[in-house]
PAVOVEX-806397 format. One record per residue (C-alpha): residue number from 1; residue in one letter; x, y, z. Coordinates in nm, 4 decimals, always signed. Example, Ala and Ser with C-alpha at 12.3 -4.5 7.8 and 13.67 -1.06 7.14 Angstrom:
2
1/A/+1.2300/-0.4500/+0.7800
2/S/+1.3670/-0.1060/+0.7140
***
This chain:
488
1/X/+8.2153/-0.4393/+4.3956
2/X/+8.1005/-0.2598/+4.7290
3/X/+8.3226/-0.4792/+4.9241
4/X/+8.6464/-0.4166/+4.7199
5/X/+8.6230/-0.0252/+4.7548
6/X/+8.5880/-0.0448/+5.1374
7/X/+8.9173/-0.1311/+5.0696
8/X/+8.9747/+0.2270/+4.9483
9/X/+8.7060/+0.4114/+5.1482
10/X/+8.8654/+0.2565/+5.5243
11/X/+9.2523/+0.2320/+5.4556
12/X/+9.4752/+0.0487/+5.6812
13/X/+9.6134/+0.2365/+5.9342
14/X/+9.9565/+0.1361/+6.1505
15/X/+9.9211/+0.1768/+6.5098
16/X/+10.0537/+0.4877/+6.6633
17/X/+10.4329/+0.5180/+6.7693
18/X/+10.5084/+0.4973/+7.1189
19/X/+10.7015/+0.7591/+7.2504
20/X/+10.8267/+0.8040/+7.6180
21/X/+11.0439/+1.0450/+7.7814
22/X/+11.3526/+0.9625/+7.9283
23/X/+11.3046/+0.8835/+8.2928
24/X/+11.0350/+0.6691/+8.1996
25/X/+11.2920/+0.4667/+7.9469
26/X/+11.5687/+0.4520/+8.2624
27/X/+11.3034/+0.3520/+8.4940
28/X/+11.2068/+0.0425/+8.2363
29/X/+11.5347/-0.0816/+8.3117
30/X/+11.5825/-0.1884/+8.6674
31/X/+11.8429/-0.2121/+8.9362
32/X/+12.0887/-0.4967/+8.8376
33/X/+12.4276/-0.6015/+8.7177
34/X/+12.4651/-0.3132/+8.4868
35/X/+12.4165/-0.0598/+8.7669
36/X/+12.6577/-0.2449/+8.9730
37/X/+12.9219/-0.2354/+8.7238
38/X/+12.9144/+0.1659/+8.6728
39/X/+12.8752/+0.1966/+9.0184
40/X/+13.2191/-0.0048/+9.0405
41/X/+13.3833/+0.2193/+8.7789
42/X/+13.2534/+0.5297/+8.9596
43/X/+13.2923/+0.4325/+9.2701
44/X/+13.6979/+0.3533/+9.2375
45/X/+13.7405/+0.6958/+9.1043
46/X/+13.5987/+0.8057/+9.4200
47/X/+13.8582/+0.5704/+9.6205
48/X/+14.1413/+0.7385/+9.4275
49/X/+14.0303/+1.0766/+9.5459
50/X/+14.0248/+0.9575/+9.9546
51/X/+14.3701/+0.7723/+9.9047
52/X/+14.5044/+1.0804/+9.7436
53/X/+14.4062/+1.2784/+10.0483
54/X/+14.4871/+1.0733/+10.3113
55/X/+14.8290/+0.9915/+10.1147
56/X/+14.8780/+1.3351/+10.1286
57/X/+14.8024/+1.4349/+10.5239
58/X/+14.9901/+1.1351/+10.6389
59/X/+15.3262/+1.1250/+10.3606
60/X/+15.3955/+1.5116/+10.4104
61/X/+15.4477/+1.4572/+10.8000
62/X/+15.7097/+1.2060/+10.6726
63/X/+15.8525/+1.3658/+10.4257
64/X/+15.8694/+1.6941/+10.6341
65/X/+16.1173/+1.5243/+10.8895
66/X/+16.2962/+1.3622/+10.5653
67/X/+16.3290/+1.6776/+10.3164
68/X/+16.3298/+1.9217/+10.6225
69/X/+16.0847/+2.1815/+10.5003
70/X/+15.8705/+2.4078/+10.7151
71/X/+15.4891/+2.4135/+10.7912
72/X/+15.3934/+2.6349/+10.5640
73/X/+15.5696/+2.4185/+10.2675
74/X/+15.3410/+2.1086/+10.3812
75/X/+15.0220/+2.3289/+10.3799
76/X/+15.1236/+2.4982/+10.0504
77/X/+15.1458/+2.1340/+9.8503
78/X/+14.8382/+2.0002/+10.0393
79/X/+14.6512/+2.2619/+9.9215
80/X/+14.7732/+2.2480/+9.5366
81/X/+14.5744/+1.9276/+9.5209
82/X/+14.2456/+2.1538/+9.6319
83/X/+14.3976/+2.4145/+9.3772
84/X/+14.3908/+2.1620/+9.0762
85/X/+14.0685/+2.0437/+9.1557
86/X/+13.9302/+2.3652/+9.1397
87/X/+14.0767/+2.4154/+8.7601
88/X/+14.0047/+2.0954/+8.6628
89/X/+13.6726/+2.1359/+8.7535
90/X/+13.5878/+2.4642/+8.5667
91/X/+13.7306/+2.2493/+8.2736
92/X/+13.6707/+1.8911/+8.3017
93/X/+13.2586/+1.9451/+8.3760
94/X/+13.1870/+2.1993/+8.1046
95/X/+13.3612/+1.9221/+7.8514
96/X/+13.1274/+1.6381/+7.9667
97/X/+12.8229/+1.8493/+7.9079
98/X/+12.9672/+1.8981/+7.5296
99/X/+13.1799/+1.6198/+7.4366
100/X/+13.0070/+1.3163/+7.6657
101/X/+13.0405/+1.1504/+8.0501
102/X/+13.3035/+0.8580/+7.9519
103/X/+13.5940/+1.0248/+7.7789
104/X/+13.6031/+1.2629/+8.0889
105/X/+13.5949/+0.9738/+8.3132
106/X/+13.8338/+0.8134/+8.1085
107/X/+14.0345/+1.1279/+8.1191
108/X/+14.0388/+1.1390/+8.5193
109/X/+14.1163/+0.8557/+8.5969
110/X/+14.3984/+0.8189/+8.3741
111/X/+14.5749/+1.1532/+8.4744
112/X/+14.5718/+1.0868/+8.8537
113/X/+14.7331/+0.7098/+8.7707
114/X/+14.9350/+0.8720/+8.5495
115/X/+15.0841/+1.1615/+8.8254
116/X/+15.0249/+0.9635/+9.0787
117/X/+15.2766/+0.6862/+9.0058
118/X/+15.4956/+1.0544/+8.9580
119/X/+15.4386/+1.1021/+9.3218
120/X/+15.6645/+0.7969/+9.3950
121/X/+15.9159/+0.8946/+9.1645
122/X/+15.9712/+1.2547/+9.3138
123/X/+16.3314/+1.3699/+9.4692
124/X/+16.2463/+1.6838/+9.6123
125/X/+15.9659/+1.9227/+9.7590
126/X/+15.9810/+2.1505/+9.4881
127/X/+15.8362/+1.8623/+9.2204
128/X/+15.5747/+1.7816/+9.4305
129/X/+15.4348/+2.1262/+9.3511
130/X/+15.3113/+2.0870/+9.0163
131/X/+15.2514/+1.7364/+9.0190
132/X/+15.0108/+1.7434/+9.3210
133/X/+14.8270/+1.9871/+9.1249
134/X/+14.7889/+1.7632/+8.8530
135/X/+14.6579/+1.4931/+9.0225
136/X/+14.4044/+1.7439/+9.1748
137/X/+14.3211/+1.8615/+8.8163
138/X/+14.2074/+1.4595/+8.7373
139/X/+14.0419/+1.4476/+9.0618
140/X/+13.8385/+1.7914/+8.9086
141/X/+13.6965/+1.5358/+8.7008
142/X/+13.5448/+1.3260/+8.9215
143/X/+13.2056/+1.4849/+8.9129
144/X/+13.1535/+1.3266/+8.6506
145/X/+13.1448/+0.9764/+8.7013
146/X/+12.9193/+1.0464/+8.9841
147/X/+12.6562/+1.2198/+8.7130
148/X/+12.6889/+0.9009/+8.4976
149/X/+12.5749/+0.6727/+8.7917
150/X/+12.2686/+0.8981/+8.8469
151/X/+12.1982/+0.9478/+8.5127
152/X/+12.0937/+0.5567/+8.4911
153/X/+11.9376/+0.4973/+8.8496
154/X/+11.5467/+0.5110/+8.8369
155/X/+11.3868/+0.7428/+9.0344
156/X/+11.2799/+0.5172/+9.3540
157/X/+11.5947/+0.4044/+9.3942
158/X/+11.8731/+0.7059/+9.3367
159/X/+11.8573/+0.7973/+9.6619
160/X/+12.0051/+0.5286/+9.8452
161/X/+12.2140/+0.3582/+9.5786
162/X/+12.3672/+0.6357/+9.5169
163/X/+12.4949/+0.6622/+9.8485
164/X/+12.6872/+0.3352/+9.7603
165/X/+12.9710/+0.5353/+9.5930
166/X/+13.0495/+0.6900/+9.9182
167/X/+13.1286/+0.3067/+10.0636
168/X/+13.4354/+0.3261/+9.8234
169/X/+13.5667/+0.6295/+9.9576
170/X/+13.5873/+0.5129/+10.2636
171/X/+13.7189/+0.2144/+10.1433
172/X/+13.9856/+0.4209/+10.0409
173/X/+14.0131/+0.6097/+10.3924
174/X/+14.0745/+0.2591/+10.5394
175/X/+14.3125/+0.1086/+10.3487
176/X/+14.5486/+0.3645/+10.3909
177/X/+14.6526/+0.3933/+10.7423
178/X/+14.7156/-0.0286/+10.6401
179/X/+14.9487/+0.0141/+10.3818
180/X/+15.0872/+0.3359/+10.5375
181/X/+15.1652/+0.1226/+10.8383
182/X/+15.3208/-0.2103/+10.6302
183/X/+15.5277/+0.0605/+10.3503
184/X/+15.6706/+0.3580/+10.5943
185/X/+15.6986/+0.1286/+10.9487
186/X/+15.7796/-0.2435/+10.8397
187/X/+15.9417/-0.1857/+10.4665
188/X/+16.0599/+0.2104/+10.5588
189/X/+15.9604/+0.3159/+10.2001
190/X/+15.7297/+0.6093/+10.1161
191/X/+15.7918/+0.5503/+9.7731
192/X/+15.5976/+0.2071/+9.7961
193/X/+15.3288/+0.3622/+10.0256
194/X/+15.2576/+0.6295/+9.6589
195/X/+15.2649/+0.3411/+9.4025
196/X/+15.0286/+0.1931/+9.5713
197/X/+14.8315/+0.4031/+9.6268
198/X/+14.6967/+0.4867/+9.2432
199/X/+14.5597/+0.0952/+9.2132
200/X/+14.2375/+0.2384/+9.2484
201/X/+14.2402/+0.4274/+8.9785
202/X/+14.3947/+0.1546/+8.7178
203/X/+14.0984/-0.0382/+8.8238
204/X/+13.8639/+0.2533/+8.6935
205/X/+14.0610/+0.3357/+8.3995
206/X/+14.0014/-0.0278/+8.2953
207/X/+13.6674/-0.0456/+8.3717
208/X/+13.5502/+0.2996/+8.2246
209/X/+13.6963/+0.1638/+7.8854
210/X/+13.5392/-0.1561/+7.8723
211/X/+13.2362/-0.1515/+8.0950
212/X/+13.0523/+0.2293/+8.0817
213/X/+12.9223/+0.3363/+7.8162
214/X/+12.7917/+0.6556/+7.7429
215/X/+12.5164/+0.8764/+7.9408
216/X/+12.1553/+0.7916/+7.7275
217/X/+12.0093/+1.1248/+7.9482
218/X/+12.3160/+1.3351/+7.7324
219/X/+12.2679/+1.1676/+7.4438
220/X/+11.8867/+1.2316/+7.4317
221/X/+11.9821/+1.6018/+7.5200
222/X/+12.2338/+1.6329/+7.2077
223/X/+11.9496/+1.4327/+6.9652
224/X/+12.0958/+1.1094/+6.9756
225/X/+11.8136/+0.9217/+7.0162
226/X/+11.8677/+0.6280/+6.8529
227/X/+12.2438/+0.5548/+7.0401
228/X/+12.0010/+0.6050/+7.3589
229/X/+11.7869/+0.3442/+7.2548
230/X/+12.0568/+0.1136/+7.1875
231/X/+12.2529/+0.1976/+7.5182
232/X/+11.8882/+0.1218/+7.7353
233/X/+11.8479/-0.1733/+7.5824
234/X/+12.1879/-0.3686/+7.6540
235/X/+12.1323/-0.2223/+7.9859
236/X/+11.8010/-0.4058/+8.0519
237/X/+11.9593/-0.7611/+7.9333
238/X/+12.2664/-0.6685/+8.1637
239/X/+11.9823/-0.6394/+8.3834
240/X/+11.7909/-0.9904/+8.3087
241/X/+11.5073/-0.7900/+8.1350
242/X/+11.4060/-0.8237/+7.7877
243/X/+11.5066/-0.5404/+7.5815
244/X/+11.2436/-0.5604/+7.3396
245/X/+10.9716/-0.6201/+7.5634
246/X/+11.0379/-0.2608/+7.7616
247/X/+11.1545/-0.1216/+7.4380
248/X/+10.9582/-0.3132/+7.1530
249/X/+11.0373/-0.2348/+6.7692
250/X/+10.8683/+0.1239/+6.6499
251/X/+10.9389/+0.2901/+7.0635
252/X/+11.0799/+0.6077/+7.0450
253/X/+11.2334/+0.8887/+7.3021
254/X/+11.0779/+1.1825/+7.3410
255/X/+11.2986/+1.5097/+7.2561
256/X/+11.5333/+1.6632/+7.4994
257/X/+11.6777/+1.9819/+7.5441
258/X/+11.9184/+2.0422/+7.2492
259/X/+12.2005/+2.2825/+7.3995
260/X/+12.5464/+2.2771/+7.6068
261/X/+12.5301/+2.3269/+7.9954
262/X/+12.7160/+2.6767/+7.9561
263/X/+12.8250/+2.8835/+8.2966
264/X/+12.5669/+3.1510/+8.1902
265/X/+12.2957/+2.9121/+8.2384
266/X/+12.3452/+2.8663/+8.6428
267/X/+12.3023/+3.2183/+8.6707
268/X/+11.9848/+3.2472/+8.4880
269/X/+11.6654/+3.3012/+8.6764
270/X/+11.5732/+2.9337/+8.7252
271/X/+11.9013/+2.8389/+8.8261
272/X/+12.0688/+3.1404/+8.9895
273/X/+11.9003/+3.0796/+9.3695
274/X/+11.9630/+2.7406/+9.3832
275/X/+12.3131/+2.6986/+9.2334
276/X/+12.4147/+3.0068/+9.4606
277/X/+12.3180/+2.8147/+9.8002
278/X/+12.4758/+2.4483/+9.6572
279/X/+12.7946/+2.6735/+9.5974
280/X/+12.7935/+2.8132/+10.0015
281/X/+12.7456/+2.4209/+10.0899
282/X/+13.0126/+2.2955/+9.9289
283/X/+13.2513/+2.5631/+10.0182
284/X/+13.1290/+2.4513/+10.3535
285/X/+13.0954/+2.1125/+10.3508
286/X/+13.4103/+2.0616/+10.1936
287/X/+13.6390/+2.2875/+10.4218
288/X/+13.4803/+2.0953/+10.6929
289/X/+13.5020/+1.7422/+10.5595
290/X/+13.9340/+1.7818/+10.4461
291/X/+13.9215/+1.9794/+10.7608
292/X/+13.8486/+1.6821/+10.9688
293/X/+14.0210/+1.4309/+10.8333
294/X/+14.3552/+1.6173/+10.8730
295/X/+14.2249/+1.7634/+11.2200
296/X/+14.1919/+1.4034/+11.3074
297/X/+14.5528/+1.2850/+11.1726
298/X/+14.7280/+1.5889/+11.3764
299/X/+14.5228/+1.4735/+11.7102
300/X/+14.6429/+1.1005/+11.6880
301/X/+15.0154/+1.2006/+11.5628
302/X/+15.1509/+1.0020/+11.8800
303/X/+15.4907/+1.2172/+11.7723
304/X/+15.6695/+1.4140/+12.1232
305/X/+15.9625/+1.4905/+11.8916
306/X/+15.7880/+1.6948/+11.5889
307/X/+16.0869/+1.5490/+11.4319
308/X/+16.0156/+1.2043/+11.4261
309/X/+15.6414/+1.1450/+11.3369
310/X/+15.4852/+0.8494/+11.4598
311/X/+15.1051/+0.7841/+11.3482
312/X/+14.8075/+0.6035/+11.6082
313/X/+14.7465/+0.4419/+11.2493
314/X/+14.4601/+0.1995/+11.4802
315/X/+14.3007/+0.5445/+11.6119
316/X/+14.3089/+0.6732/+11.1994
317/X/+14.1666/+0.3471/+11.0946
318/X/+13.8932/+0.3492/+11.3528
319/X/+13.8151/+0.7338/+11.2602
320/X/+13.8045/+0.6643/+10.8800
321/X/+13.5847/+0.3503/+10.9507
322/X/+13.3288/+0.5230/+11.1167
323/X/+13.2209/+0.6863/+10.7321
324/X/+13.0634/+0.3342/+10.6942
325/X/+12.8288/+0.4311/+10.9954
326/X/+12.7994/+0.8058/+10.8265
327/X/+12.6995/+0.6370/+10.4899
328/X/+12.4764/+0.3180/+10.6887
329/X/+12.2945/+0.6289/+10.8711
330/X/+12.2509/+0.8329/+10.5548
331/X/+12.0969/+0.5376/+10.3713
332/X/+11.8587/+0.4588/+10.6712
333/X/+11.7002/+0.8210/+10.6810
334/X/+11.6963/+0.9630/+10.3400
335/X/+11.4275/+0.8069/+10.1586
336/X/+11.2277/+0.7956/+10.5243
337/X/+11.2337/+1.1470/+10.6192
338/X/+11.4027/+1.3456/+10.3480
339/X/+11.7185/+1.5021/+10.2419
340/X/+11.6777/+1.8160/+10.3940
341/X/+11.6573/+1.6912/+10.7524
342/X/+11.9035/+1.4662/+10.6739
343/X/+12.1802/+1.7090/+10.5369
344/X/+12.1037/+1.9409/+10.8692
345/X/+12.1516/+1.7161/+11.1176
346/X/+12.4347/+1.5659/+11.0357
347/X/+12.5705/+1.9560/+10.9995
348/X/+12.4786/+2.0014/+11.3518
349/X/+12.6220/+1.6643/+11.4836
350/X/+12.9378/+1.6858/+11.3034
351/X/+13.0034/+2.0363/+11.4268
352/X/+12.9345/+1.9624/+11.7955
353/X/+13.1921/+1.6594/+11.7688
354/X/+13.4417/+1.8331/+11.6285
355/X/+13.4481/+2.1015/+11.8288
356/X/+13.3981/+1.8509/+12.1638
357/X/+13.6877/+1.6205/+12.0349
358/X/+13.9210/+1.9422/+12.0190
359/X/+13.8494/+2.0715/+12.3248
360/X/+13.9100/+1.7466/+12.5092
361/X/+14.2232/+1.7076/+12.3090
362/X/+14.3577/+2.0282/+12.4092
363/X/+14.2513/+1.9907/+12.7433
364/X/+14.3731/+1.6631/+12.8074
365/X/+14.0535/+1.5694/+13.0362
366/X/+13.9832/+1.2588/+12.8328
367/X/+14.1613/+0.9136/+12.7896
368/X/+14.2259/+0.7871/+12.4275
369/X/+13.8924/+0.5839/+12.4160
370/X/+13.6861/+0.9008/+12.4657
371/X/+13.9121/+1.0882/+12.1763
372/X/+13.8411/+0.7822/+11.9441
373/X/+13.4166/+0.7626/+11.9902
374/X/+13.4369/+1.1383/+11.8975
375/X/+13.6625/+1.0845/+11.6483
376/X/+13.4301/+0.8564/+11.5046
377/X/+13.1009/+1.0695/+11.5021
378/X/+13.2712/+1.3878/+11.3530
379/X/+13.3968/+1.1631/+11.0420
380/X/+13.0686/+0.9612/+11.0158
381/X/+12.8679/+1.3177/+11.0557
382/X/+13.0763/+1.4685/+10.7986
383/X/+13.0507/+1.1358/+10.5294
384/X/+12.6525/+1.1910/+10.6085
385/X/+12.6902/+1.5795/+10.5020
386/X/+12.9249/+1.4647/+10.1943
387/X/+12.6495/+1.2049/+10.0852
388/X/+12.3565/+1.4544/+10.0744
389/X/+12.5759/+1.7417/+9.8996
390/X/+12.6162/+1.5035/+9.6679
391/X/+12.2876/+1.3652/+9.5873
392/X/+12.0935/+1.6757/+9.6680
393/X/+12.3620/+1.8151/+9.3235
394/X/+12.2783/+1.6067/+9.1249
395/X/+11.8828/+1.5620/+9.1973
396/X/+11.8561/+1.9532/+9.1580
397/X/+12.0280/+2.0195/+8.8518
398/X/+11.9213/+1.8940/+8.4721
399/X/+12.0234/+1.6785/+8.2217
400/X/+12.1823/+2.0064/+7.9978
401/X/+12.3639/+2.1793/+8.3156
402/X/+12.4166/+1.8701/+8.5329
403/X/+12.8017/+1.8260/+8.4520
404/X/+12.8626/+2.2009/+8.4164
405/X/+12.6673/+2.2985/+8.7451
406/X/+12.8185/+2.0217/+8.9561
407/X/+13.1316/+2.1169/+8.8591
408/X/+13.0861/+2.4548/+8.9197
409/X/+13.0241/+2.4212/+9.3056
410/X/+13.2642/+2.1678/+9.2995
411/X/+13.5195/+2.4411/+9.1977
412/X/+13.4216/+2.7025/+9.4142
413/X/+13.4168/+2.4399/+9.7014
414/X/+13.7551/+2.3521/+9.6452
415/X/+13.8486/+2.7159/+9.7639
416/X/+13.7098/+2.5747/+10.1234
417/X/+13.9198/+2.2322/+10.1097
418/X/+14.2381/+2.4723/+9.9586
419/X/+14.2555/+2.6587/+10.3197
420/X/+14.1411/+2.3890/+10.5507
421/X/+14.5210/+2.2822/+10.5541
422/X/+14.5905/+2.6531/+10.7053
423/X/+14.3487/+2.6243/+10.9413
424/X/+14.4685/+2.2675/+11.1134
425/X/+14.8684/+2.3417/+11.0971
426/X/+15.0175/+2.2936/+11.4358
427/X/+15.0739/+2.6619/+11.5299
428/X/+14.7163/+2.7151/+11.5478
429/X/+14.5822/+2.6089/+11.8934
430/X/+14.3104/+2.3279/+11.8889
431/X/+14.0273/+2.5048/+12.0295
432/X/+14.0276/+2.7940/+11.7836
433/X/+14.0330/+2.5162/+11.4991
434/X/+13.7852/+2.3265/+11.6805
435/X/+13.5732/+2.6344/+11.7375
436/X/+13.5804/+2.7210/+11.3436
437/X/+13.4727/+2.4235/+11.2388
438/X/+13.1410/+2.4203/+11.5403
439/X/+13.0743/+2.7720/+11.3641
440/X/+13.0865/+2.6879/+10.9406
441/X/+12.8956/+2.3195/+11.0472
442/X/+12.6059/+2.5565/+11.2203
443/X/+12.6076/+2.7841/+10.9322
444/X/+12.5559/+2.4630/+10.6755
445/X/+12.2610/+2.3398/+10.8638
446/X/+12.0816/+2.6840/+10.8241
447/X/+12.1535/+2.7156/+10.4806
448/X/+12.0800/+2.3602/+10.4304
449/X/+11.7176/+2.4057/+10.5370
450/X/+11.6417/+2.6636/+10.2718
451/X/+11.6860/+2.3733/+10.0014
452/X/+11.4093/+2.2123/+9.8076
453/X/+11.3128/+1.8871/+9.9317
454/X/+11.4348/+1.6143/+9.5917
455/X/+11.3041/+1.3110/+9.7264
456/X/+11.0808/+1.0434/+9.5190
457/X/+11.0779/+1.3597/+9.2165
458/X/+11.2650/+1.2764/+8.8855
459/X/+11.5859/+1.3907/+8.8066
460/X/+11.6504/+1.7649/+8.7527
461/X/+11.3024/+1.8529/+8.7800
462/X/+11.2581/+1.9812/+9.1018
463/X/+11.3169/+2.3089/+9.0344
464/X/+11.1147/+2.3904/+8.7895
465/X/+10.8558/+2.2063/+8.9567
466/X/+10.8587/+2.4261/+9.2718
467/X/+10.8593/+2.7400/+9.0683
468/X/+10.5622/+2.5798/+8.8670
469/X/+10.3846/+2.5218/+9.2084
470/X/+10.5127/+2.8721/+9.3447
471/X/+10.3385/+3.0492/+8.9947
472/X/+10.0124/+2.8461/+9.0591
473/X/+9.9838/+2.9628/+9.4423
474/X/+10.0518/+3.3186/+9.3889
475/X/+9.7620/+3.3224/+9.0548
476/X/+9.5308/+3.1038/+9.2945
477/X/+9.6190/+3.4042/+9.6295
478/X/+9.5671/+3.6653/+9.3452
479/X/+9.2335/+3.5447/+9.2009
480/X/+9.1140/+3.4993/+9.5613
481/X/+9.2243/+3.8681/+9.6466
482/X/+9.0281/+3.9366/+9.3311
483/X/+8.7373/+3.7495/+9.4304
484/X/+8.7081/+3.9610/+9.7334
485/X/+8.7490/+4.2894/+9.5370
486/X/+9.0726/+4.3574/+9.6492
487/X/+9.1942/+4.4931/+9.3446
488/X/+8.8441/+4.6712/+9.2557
***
């Protein structure tokens, strides 16, 4: 009798859910093949984008001498790619903080293959105009596959494999003074060198669709828990892990943040400092980054008949190579002493070879060899800015506002790339453009080391936590003061 109403008195109880936040569930699943195969659909978007600007700084000089337009033409449709960037920016990276990551990737990469097989197709200047602008719009987009990638790295490792993305850019850089050379000197066809040249993004297109699926970070910030879960679990067996061992039956993710990434938000107290000094860096960066890859292409233009270009396409594809040593250096120092130092001495470096490469060019005191090695240290300085603007973005920002704020100072920094073409035209003498550059470089490393240092804190929450630690250590000087009878 006693023993069958202990079975009343001491119910059964089930053992407690298990609930864990979500960069505790993206840590669970590893670095592996699934990684590697966003970073492969990512990082093709981000070759489309180099291609599109070297295919631009190289194809106008040849269609300049072909269509017989002025200067100022050339400058105007370089910088309508910066121009549609900068709208499709303010539009593409609002949309993947409402709608989702992969339909704007998807969207991206399809418009600039899309416009840029319309590039090969054109007949005139004048159509080069608006479809230029589109192809910038889709590169406004690409933000957002860069977001994705971060949004499934754990925290120990986002730093460096992040940095991986950048190897396909200059992938991009490299190829392209290659199949300039084969298409406009052996075959004499521009219109071969553009078709080409949006291969890169097919590849992405493809791969978005059938290989990334959507952000689980977003999807835990809209209340989609359970589409998380599922996502983090095919990741880990992409990964070799077993899904329901790091996610067994009953686990469940903590809440996020239920609420679109709206403009307002970057301007709110927590954001407004921060978002305001990534915005000055990549207005800088970025002017100084398009500005030396075209600064470079003008130097080695072997041309002494302005009518008749004729590219050093050995001295461009030594230049563009030399991002691999930007990116190689990045990757060596950022985890080891920081992002911070990182970002400003590559500012420094980048500026000082820049402005020493245009001096010697103008000069003529230096042989070809000597133009070259400082050829290559202002592009690999430059890559090694690019790669910490980057990170630093995304590292800074959260989950709700990531897509929205990145593509925010993306925008704005587009207004830097949109004039750098102004700055390197040919009636502009190469020490003054050689002495702006020195001056926005020295700039960047000041403001640069007024940043919070991101390294080995989770995603997004550096911020916060600094303003956390700022609020403890002015109660802790207050209640000392007090102690003292300061404030008696």
């Amino acid at each position: 009798m006693g023993a069958g109403k202990s079975k009343f008195l001491f119910p059964i109880r089930s053992a407690p859910k298990e609930i864990i936040d979500i960069d505790e569930a993206v840590n669970r699943i590893g670095i592996g093949k699934f990684q590697r195969t966003v970073l492969f659909a990512a990082g093709t978007c981000f070759m489309a984008d180099s291609v599109q600007v070297m295919l631009l700084s190289i194809l106008m000089r040849k269609l300049q001498n072909q269509w017989e337009f002025a200067d100022s033409i050339s400058s105007m449709i370089q910088s309508c790619l910066f121009a549609g960037s900068t709208v499709g920016t303010l539009i593409l990276g609002p949309l993947a903080d409402r709608i989702g990551r992969k339909p704007i990737l998807i969207a991206s990469a399809s418009i600039i293959t899309v416009f840029g097989f319309c590039t090969s197709l054109a007949t005139g200047y004048e159509i080069l105009f608006p479809i230029i602008f589109a192809i910038g719009f889709g590169i406004g987009g690409l933000t957002v596959p860069f977001d994705i990638l971060a949004e499934f790295l754990t925290t120990e490792t986002r730093g460096y494999f992040l940095l991986f993305i950048k190897y396909f850019w200059t992938l991009g850089s490299m190829l392209i003074p290659i199949v300039a050379y084969y298409t406009l000197e052996v075959y004499y066809s521009w219109r071969l060198f553009a078709g080409l040249c949006i291969i890169p993004c097919i590849l992405s297109l493809i791969c978005g669709i059938l290989y990334v699926p959507e952000s689980p970070r977003w999807l835990v910030s809209k209340g989609k828990k359970e589409k998380a879960l599922k996502i983090l679990r095919r990741a880990a067996a992409s990964n070799g892990i077993d899904p329901y061992e790091v996610f067994p039956i009953g686990i469940e993710l903590a809440d996020g943040e239920a609420k679109h990434g709206q403009f307002s938000d970057l301007f709110s107290p927590l954001w407004k400092d921060i978002v305001l000094k990534l915005a000055a860096l990549w207005t800088m960066y970025c002017f100084c980054f398009y500005g030396a890859i075209m600064t470079v292409t003008r130097i080695f233009d072997d041309t002494d008949d302005a009518d008749s270009p004729d590219f050093d396409y050995v001295a461009i594809f030594v230049s563009s190579a030399a991002e691999l040593i930007g990116t190689a250096y990045t990757i060596s120092l950022i985890d080891r002493i920081g992002r911070v130092k990182t970002l400003v001495g590559a500012f420094i470096l980048a500026g000082i070879s820049l402005f020493s490469l245009c001096i010697l060019t103008e000069t003529g005191m230096a042989p070809r060899g000597v133009l070259i090695i400082f050829a290559l240290l202002s592009r690999a300085a430059e890559m090694s800015t690019a790669c910490v603007v980057w990170i630093v973005t995304v590292e800074l920002l959260s989950t709700e506002i990531l897509s929205t704020g990145h593509s925010a100072v993306n925008a704005i920094a587009r207004a830097g790339a949109f004039f750098s073409p102004y700055l390197v035209v040919e009636s502009n003498p190469l020490w003054v453009v050689g002495l702006v550059l020195l001056v926005v470089n020295i700039v960047s490393a000041v403001t640069a080391s007024t940043l919070i240092e991101t390294k080995g804190i989770e995603l997004g929450k550096a911020v916060k936590k600094t303003k956390e630690l700022n609020s403890q250590e002015l109660v802790s000087q207050y209640q000392r003061m007090d102690s003292k009878g300061v404030h008696a």
